[in-house]
N, C-alpha and C positions, 0 to 999 in steps of 0.2 A: 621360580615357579613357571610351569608348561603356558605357554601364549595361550590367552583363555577366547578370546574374541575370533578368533579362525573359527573356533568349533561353535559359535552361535549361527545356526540357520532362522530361529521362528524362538520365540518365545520362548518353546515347551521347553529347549534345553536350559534356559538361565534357572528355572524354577528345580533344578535336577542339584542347581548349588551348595554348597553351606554359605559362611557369610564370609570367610574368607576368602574363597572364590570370587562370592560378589563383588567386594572391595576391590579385587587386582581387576577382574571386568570394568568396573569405572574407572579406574589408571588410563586401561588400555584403550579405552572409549573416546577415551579425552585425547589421548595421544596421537588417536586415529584421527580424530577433527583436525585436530592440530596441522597434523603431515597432509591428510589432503585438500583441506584448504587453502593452506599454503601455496600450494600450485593451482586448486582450482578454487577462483573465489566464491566465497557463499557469504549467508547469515552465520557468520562466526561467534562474535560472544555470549548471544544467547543462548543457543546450545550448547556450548560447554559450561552455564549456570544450570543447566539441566537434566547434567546426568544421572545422579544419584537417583531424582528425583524419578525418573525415565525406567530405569532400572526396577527400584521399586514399585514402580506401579504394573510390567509384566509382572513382576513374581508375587506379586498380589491378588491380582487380575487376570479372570480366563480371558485373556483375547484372543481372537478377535468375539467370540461371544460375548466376552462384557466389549462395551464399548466404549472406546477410550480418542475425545474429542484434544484437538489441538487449538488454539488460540493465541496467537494469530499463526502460527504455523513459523517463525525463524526460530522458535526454539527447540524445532522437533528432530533434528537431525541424529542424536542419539536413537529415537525411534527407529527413523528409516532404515540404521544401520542396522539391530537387532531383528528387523521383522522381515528378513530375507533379502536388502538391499544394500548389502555389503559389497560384492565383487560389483554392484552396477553404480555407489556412489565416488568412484573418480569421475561419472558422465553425469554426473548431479548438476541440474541449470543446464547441460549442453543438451546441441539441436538433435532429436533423436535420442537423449535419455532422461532419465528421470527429473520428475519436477522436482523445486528448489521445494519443494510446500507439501502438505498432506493430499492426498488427490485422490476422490472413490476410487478410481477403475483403475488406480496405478498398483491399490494393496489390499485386500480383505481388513486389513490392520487399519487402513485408515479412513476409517470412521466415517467421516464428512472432511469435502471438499473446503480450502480455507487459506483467502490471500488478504481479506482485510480483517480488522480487531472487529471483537465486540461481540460475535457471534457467534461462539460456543457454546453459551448458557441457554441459550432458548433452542439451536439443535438439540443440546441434549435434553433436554425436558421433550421436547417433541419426542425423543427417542425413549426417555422413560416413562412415558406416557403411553406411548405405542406397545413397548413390552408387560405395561398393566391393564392395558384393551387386550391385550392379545392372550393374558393369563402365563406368561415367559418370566421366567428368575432371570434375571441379569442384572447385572452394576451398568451402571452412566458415569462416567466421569469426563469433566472438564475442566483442562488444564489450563488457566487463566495468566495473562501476565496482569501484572498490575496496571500498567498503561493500559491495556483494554478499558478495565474500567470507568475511564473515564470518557468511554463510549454509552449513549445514552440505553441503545441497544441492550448491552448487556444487563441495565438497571431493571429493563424492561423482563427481562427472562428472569431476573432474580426474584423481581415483585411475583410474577405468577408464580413460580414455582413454589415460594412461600405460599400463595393460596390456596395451591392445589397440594399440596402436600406431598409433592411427587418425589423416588424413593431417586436420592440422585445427589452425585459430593460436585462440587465446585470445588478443585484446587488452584487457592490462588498465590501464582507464584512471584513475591512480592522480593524483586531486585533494585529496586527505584528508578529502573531505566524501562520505556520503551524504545525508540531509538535516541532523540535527549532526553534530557532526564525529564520527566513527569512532572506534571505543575497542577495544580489545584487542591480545594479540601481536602478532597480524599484522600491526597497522598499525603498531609500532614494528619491526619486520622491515623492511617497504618504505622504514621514513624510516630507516633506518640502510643501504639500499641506495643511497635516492638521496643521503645526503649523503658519501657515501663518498668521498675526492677522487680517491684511486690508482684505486681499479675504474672510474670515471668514464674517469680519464684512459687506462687499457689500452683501454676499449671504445672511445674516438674512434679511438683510432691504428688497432688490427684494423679497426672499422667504414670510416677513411676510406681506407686502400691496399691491404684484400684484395677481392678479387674474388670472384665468385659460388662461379666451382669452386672458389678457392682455400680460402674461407671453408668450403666445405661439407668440403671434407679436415682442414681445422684442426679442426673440430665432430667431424668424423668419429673424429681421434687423442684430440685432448685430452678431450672430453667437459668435463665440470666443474671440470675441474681447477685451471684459474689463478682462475676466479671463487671456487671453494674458499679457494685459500691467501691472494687480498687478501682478501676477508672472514673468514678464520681461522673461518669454518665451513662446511659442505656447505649448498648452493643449495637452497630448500626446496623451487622447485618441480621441478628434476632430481630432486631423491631420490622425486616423486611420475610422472618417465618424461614432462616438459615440457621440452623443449630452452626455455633463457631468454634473452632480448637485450634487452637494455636496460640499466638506464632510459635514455630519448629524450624530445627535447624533442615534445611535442603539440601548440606551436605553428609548427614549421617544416615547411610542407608542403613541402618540398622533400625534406628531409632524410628527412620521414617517407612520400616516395613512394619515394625511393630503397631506403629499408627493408625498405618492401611489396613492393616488387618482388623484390629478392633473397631475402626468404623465402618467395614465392609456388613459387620454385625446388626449396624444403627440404623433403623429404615429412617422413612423422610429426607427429607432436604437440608447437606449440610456443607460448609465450609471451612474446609480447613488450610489454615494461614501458613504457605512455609516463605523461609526468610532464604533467597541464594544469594551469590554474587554475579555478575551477569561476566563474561570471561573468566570465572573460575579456573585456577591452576595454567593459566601463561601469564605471568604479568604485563606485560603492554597490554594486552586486553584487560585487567584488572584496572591497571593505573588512567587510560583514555578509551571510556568505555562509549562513548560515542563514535570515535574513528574508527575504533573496532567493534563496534556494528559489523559492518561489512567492509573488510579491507581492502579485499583485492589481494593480490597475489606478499606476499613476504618470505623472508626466508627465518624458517623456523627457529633456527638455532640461535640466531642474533634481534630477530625481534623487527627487524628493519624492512619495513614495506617497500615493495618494490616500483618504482615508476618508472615507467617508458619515458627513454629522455627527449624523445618526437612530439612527450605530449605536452610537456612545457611551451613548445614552440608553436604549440594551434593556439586559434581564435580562442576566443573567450567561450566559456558556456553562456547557453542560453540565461539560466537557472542564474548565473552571475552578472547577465546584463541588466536583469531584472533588479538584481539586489543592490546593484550601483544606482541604476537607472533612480528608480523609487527614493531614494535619500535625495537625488538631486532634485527629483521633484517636490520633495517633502520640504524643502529649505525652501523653496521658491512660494510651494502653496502650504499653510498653515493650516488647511482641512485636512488635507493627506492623511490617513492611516493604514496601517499593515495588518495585515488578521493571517494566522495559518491555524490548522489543526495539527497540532504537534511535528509538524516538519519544517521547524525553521531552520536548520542546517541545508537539507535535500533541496528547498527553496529558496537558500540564502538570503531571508527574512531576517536571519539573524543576524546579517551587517545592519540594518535599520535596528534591530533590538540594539545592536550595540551602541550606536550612535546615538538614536534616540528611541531611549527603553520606555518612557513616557508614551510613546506614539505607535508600538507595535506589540502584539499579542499574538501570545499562544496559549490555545483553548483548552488542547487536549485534541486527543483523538473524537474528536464531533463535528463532525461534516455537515451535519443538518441547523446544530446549534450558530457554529462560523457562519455560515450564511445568514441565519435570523439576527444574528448580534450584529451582523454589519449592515442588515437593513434598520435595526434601532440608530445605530449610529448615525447612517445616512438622513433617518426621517428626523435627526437632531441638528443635520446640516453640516454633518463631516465629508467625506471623500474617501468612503474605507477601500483600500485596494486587498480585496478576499485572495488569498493565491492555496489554490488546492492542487490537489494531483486529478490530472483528469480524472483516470478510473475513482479516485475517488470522490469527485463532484455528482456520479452517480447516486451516490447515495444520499444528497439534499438538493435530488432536483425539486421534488413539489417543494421544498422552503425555495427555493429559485425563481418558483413560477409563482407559488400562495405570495410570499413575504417581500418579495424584491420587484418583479416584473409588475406584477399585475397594478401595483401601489406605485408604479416611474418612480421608485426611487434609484438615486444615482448611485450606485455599487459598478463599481471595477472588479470584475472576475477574471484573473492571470493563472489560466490550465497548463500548469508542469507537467509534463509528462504526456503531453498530446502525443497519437501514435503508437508506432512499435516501438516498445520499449528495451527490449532485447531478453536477459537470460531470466527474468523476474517471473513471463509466460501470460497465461491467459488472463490471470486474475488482478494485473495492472497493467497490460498492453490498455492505452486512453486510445481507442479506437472508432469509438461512439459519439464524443461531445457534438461532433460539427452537426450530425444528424440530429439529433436531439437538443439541440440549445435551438436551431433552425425550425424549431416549431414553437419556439416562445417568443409573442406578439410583444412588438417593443423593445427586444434584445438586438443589440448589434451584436454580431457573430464573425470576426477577424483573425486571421492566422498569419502572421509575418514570417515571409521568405529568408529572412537576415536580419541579423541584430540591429543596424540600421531602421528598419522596419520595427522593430518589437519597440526603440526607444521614441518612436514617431509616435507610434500607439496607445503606447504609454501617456507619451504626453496629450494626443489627443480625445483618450477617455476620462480625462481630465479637467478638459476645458469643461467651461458652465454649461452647457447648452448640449454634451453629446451624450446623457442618458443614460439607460443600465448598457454596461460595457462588458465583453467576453474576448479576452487576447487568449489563443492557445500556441502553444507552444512547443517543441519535443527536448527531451533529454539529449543532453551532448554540446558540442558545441557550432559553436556557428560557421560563420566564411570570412570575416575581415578580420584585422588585426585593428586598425584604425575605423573603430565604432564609434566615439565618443565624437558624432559631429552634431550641430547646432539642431537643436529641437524643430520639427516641422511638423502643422499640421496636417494632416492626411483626411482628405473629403469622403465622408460618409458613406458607402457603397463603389467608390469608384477604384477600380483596376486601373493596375500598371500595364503599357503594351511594350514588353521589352524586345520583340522584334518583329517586322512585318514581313509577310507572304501570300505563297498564292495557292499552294496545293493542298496544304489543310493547316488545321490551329490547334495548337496545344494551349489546353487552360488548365493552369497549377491554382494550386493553394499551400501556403508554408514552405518549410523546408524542404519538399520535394522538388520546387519547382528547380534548384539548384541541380540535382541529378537529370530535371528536364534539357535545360541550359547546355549540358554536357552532349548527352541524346542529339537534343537537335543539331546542335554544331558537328557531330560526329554524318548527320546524315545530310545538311547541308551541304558538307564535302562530295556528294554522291551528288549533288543538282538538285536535290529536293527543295522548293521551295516554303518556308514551314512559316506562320505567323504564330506568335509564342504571348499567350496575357498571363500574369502575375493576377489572379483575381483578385486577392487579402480580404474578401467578404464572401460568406457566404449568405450573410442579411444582414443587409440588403444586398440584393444581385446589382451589378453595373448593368442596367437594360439597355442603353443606348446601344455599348459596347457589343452586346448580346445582338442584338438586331442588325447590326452592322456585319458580323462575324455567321449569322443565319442566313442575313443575304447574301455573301460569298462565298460560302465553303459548304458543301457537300457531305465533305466528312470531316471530325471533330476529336480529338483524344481529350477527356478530364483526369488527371491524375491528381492523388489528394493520398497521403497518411493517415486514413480514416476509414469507416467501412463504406463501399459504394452502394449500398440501401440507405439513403436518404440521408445522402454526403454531396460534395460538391458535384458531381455525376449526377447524381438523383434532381439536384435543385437546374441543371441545365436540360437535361432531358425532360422534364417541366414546360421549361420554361420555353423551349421550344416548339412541343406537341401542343401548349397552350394559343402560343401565335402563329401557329401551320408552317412552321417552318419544316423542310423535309429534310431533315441533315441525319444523317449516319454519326452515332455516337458509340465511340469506345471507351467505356472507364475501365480505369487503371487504380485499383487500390487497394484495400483489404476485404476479399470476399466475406460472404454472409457464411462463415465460421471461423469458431475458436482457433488462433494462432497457437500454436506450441511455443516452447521456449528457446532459443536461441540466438546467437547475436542478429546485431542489427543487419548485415551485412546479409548474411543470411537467410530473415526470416523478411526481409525488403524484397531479393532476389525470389525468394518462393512466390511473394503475394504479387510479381513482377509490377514492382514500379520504384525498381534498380536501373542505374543508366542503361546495363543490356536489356531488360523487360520494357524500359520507354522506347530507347531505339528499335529494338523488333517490333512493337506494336505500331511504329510510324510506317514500320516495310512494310508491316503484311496491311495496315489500313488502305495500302496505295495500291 
């Protein structure tokens, strides 16, 4: 058959198909992930569980008039491809093209903007809410993973939508992975739905010989009724005011247009269950569907992910000193606990799961829950060590400041992913925390330069006496080889001065200050005299330090992996205008806008506070 996938620009052509057409379009679909992931890496196994499913829903669907929500957006990449971003996804995550993710202003197609879970169901209810103020025919649909779910978020949009009656499908596409596999009720709910034989076999029979009216009278009388009594209990998401159908197979597009069609028919609020494989059609992504998540580069034909062999030979990850770190402390202190929201791989939380499974939890995808569950714990006299992804610790600040700060209880918070994060883009670059943890009274607020540092940290937000604790972090790896040296406690507010001078001072925080280190030594060579502090707090400030460095220096460089609006920049230029000191400050960090996506390399250099953007900002200060 003639290559069907060249000839897709938008939508309107796939809908031009028969069904044989369609079927060879999902071959080709899949084929195309395949090949150009391979070389460029993405969110790979989820979008290849979501072809059919992708497929189906344009040739169902006017889009972009109906509107068609992604959740959490790694399984959308079939989309992208069909809805005019075929010739531009080889630059998929790269700096200057397209996002990894759904993004308003990148598509008419796509819907609503979307980098974390959970968030689908109540955009679109805003959105078919909006089209029923507005007096507009249109479909809402939202495309759900099952992980999402067990974001509180999404609970929330399902409750109202059930009250408002609003005309709108939630499809939930139930693979049993978000990135590891799925842990709590709910997901033994769904796998007791889909393995159900009798309710299976009642939905074929209704599903293959009633008709649209018929069906919607049968809905009309019975309500929940027969799904009730095979399951011998009440439908969880009826009793939240979602008509349910399913579970459906997600690889039959046939089956699953037929579907879409008769409940395009169905006003109200409804959910329909389909069942995929999350890497459908490559097996290494079938068979370890966690690694392949996101691979990274491999060669298609053999299955074999590819590693740079440069990269065996670097320092440890941060993400990995943490997850050593933490067990040795845990053997040491018997309050110790672990808590993640669903990323104990990305966090390496899951060495302690392994270790000691008794002693570390994963919640699910709920940021604001993780946080409250480990101030229960705390206020029980444990030592929970909370470890989120920065960007997404934003989303359970007030449980931060309400449930942990305000009450001194002793919670350890370890921010993965502090900074630029590279090809992921705006909607997980952890750019924010330093500014925003730095207004909660009572919080120590620390960034370690070196793994050495991160494990000092570690150990001293642990001691009895050091309170609610904030270690941030960035993805990648560190600078030594030989990290594992003897535990030391680190004084509460007080900076390292790792070189003195006399023409001006550079004050770091974190990992950047390593790129400082470079900077300076490059311009010391030149005569420049430079005095260089390792802050590692941004609260408490080292004031002594601060007053010593205001009475001698004139001019001042801050550099910091964070945004310089009420970043380590923001808390010295404070702190200085505060005590009349008259110093000349230059920050150096993430301006007050959205980063694009690109490596780190890259998008360092752009926000210049890359060894060249540190070194030229020491020339031109002088």
């Amino acid at each position: 058959m003639e290559e069907i996938l060249s000839r897709i620009n938008s939508p309107d052509d796939i809908r031009k198909f028969n069904l044989d057409e369609l079927t060879q379009l999902c071959k080709e679909l899949r084929e195309f992930i395949i090949d150009k992931c391979s070389s460029n890496p993405g969110h790979f196994g989820a979008s290849l569980g979501t072809v059919e499913l992708t497929v189906a829903l344009h040739y169902v669907f006017n889009t972009p008039h109906d509107k068609l929500l992604w959740d959490v957006g790694h399984q959308a990449y079939s989309h992208k491809i069909i809805t005019g971003r075929r010739e531009m996804f080889e630059f998929n995550r790269k700096y200057g093209g397209i996002s990894g993710f759904p993004k308003m202003n990148e598509s008419p197609y796509d819907a609503f903007g979307v980098g974390h879970a959970s968030t689908a169901i109540s955009a679109a209810l805003g959105m078919a809410e909006a089209a029923r103020l507005k007096g507009e025919k249109r479909s809402v649909i939202a495309v759900v993973g099952d992980g999402s779910l067990t974001g509180g978020l999404a609970f929330e949009g399902m409750n109202n939508a059930g009250g408002l009656s609003s005309d709108m499908l939630v499809v939930l596409n139930d693979n049993k992975m978000a990135i590891d596999p799925n842990v709590g009720g709910l997901t033994e709910y769904l796998a007791k739905i889909t393995l159900s034989g009798k309710y299976n076999q009642l939905k074929r029979n209704v599903w293959d010989f009633l008709g649209e009216n018929r069906l919607r009278k049968l809905i009309q009388r019975m309500g929940a009724s027969v799904k009730s009594a095979v399951l011998s209990e009440g439908n969880f998401f009826e009793s939240m005011g979602l008509r349910y159908f399913g579970p459906i197979d997600g690889h039959n597009v046939e089956f699953l247009i037929k579907t879409l069609e008769r409940l395009k028919s169905i006003g109200g609020p409804k959910l329909l269950h389909v069942v995929t494989q999350k890497g459908k059609g490559y097996r290494p992504a079938e068979e370890n569907q966690t690694e392949w998540h996101a691979p990274g580069r491999f060669d298609k034909d053999t299955g074999q992910r590819i590693i740079v062999k440069a990269d065996t030979t670097r320092p440890a990850r941060y993400q990995d000193v943490f997850g050593e770190t933490i067990i040795e402390l845990a053997e040491q202190n018997s309050s110790i606990l672990g808590i993640t929201p669903a990323m104990p791989s990305g966090s390496s939380l899951n060495m302690m799961m392994s270790r000691m499974p008794e002693r570390a939890f994963d919640v699910g995808i709920a940021e604001g829950h993780a946080v409250t569950f480990a101030a229960g714990l705390a206020a029980a006299g444990f030592t929970p060590f909370c470890n989120i992804y920065s960007s997404f610790m934003q989303r359970a600040y007030d449980n931060v400041i309400h449930d942990v700060a305000l009450q001194g209880l002793k919670v350890v918070f370890c921010l993965d992913r502090g900074g630029i994060v590279g090809e992921d883009g705006p909607t997980h670059h952890g750019v924010y925390d330093l500014a925003y943890f730095r207004l909660v009274p009572g919080l120590t607020v620390a960034a370690p330069m070196n793994e050495i540092e991160l494990r000092n940290m570690m150990f001293t937000a642990q001691l009895p006496d050091s309170g609610t604790y904030s270690i941030r972090y960035p993805r990648g790896n560190g600078v030594f080889d030989n990290w594992k040296q003897p535990f030391e406690r680190i004084p509460k507010g007080k900076a390292r001065v790792l070189r003195e001078g006399n023409d001006l001072a550079v004050l770091s925080i974190g990992h950047v200050g390593n790129y400082a280190v470079e900077a300076i030594a490059r311009a010391e060579s030149e005569g420049i005299s430079i005095m260089h502090c390792d802050m590692r707090f941004v609260k408490p400030l080292d004031e002594d330090l601060l007053h010593r460095i205001g009475a001698k220096f004139s001019r001042i460089i801050t550099v910091e992996d964070g945004t310089i609006v009420g970043g380590l920049g923001g808390a010295v230029c404070e702190f200085f205008a505060c005590n009349g000191y008259k110093v000349k400050v230059d920050r150096l960090g993430v301006p007050d806008a959205y980063i694009q996506q690109g490596t780190l390399r890259e998008l360092h250099a752009e926000c210049g506070f890359d060894v060249e953007g540190i070194y030229r900002k020491i020339k031109n200060s002088l």
